[in-house]
C-alpha positions as CSV (number, residue, x, y, z in Angstrom):
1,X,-121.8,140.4,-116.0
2,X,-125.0,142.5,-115.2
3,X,-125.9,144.2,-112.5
4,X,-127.2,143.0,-108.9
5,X,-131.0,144.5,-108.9
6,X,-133.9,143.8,-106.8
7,X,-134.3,141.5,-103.4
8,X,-130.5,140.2,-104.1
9,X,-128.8,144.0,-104.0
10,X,-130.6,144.2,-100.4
11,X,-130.2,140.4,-99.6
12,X,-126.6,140.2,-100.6
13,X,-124.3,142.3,-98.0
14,X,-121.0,141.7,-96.3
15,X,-117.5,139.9,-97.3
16,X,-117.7,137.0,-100.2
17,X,-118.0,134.5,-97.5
18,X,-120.7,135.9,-95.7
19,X,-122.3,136.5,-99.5
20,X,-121.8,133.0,-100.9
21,X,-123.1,131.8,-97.4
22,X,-126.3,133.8,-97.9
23,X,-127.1,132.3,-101.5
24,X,-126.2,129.1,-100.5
25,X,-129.5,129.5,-98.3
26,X,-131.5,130.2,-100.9
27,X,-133.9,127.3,-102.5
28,X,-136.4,128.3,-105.4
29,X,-139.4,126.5,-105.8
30,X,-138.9,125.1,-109.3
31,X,-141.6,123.1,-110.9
32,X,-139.5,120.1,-111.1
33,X,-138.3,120.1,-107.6
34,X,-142.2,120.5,-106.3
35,X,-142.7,117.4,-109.0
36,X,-140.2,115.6,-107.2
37,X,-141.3,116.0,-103.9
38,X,-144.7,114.8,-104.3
39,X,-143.7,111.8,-106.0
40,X,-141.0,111.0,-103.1
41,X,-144.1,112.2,-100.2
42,X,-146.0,109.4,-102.4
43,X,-143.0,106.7,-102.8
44,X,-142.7,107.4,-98.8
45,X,-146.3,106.5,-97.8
46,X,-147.2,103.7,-100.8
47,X,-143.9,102.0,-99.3
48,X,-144.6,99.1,-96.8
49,X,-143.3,99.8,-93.4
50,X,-139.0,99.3,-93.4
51,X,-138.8,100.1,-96.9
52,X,-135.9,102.0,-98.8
53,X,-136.4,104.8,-101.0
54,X,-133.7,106.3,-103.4
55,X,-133.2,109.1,-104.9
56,X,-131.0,109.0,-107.6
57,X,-129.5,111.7,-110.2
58,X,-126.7,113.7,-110.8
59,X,-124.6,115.8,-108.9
60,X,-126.2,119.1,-108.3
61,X,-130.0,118.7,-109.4
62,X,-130.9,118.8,-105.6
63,X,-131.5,115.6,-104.2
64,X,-129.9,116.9,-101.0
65,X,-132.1,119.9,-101.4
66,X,-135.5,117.8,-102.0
67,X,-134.8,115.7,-98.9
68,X,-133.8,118.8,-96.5
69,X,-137.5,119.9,-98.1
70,X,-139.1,116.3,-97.3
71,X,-137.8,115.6,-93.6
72,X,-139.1,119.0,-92.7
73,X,-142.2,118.3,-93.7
74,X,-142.4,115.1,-92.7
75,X,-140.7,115.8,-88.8
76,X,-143.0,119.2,-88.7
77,X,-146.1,117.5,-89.1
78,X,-147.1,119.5,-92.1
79,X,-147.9,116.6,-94.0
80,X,-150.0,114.9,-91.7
81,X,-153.6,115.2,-91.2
């Protein structure tokens, strides 16, 4: 295993618990996730009013992540005009 360097050596501090807490905070902006949020922000609006949208894929590819992402923007007001 190699070594912790960088933001994570300084990020990363206390018991495992406390560590496994910290990462578990951590969302990177992949390309596919930014992809996927557009396209549900469109899904969202195109949708007549009372619609449902799913989102759909396996576990761990961050469908729980992507909507955190989306009602935060959407309950924020970052999204509207």
């Amino acid at each position: 295993m190699g070594a912790v360097t960088g933001i994570a050596r300084r990020t990363l501090t206390g018991s495992s618990e406390a560590k496994l807490q910290q990462f578990r905070k951590v969302t990177i902006a992949h390309p596919h996730l930014l992809a996927a949020r557009d396209r549900l922000i469109t899904a969202i609006s195109d949708s007549p009013r009372n619609s449902v949208v799913f989102v759909l894929g396996p576990t761990g590819v961050g469908k729980t992540t992507l909507r955190t992402k989306v009602e935060n923007d959407l309950t924020t007001g970052w999204l509207q005009n």
